[in-house]
Backbone as CSV, one residue per row, in Angstrom:
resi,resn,N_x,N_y,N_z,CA_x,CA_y,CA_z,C_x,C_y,C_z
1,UNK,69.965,31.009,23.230,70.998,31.003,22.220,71.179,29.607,21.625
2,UNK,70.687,28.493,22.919,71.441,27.302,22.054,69.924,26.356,21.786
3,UNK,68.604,27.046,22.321,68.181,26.392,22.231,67.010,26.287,20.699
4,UNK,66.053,25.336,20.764,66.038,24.571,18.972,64.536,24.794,19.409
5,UNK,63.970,25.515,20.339,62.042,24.700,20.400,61.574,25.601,19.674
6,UNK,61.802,27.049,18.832,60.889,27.643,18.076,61.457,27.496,17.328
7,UNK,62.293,26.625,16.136,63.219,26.567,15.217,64.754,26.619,15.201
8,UNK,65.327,27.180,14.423,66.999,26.668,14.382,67.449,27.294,15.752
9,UNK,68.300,26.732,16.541,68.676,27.258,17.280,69.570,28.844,17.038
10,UNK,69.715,30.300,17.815,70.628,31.132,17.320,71.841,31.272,17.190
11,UNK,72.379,30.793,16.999,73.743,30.079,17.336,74.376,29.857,15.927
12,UNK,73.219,28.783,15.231,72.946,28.819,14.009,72.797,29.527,13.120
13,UNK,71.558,30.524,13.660,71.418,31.681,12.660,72.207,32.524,12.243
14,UNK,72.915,32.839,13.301,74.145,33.534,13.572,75.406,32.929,12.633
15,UNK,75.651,31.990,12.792,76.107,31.342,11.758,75.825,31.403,9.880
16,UNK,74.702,30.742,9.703,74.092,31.292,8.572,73.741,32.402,8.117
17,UNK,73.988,33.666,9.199,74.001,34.703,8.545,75.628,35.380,8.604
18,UNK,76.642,34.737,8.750,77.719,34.987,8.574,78.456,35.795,9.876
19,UNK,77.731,35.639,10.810,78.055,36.654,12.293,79.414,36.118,13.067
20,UNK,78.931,34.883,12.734,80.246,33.500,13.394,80.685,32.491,12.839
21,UNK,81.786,32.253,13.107,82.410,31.192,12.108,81.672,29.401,12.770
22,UNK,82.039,28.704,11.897,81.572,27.303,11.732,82.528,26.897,12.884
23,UNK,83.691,27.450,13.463,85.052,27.182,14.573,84.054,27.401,15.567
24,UNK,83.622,28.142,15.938,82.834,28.744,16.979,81.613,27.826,17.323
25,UNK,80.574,27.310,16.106,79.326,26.579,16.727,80.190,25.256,17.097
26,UNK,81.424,24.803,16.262,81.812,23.048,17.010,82.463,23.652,18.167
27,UNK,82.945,24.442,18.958,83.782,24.687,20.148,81.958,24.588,21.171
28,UNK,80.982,25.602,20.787,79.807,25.146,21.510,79.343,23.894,21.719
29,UNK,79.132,23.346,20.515,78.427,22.300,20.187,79.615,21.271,21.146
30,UNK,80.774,21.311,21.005,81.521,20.205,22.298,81.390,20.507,23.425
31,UNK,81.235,21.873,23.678,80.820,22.193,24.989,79.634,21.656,25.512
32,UNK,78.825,22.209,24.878,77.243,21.830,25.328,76.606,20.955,25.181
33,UNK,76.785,20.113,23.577,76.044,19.397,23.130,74.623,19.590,22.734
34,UNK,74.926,20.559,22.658,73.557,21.222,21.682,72.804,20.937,20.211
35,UNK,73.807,20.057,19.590,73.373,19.508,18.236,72.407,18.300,18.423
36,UNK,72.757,17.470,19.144,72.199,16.322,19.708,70.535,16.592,20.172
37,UNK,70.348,17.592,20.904,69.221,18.070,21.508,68.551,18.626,20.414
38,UNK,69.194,19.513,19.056,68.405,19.783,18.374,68.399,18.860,17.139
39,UNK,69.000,18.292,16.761,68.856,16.727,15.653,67.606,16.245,16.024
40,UNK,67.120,16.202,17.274,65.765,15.482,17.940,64.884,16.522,17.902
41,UNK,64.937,17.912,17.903,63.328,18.865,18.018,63.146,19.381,16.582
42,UNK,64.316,19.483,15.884,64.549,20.084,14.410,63.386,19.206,13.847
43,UNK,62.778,19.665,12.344,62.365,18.465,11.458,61.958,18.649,9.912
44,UNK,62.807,20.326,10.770,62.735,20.937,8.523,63.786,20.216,8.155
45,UNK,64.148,19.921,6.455,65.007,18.799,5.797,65.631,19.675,4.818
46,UNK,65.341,20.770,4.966,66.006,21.699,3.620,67.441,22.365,4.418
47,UNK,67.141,22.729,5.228,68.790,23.520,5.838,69.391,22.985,6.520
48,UNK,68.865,22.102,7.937,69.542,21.573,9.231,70.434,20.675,8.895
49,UNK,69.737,19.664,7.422,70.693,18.604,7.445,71.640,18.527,7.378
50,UNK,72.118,19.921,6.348,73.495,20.190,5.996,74.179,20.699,6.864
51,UNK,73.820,21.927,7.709,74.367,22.236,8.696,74.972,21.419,9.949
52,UNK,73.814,20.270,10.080,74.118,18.734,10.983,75.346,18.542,10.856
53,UNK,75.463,17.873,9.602,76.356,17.216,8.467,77.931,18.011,8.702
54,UNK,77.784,19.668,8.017,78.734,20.114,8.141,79.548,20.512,9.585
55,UNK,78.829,20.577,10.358,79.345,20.794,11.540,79.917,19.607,12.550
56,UNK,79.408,18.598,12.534,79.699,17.154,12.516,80.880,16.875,11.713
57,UNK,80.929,17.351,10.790,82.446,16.627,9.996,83.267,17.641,10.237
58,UNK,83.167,18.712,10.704,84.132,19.819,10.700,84.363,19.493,12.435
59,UNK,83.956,18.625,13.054,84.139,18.501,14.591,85.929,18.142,14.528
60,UNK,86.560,17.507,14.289,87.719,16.494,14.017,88.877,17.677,14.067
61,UNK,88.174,18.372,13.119,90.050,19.724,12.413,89.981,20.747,13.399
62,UNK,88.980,20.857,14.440,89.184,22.251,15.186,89.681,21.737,16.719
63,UNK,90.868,22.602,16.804,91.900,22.249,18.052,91.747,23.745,18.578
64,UNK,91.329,23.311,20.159,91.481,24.722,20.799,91.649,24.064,22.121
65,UNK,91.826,25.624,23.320,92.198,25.040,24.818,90.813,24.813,25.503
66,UNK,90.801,23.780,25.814,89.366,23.259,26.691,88.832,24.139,27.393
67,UNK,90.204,24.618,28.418,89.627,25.021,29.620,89.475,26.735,29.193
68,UNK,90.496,27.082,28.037,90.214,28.356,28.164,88.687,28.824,27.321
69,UNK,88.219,27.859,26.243,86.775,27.753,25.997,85.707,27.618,26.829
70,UNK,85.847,26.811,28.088,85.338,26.652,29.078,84.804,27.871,29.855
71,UNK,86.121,28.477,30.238,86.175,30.052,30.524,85.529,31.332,29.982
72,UNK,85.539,31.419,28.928,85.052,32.303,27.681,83.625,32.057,27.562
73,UNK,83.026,30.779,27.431,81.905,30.652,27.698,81.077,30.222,29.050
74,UNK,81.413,30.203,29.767,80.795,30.706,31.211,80.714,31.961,31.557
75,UNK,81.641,33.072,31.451,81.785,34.572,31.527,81.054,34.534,30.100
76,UNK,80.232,34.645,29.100,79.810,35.191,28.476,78.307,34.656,28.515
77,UNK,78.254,33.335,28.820,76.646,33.155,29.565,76.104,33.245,30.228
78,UNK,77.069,33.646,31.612,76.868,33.847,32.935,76.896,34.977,32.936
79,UNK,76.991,36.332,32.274,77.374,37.382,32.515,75.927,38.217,32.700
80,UNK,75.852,39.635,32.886,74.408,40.235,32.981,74.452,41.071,31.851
């Protein structure tokens, strides 16, 4: 889901295809740090940058509970 080695990570796609909001990849992306890992394997210049960009500046305005994000995504990655 988060990972970038055959192209955009899904997370993303999911995103760009309107499945999940832009709230949702920065609550991951602080969680995991998953942008970082893919800024470095990415190296198409037509979509990522913006997405980089926008998700990076949209980091600042989104306020949520740590721990209950924490929660939500462990039971939903950990799950079978």
């Amino acid at each position: 889901m988060l990972n970038s080695s055959d192209g955009h990570p899904h997370i993303i796609t999911a995103y760009l295809g309107g499945d999940i909001n832009i709230e949702s990849v920065v609550i991951l992306n602080q969680l995991t740090g998953f942008m970082n890992r893919a800024n470095k394997e990415i190296s198409e210049t037509i979509v990522w940058p913006d997405v980089s960009r926008k998700v990076r500046k949209y980091s600042p305005f989104v306020q949520y509970d740590l721990q209950k994000a924490k929660n939500i995504v462990l039971k939903v990655f950990t799950s079978e």
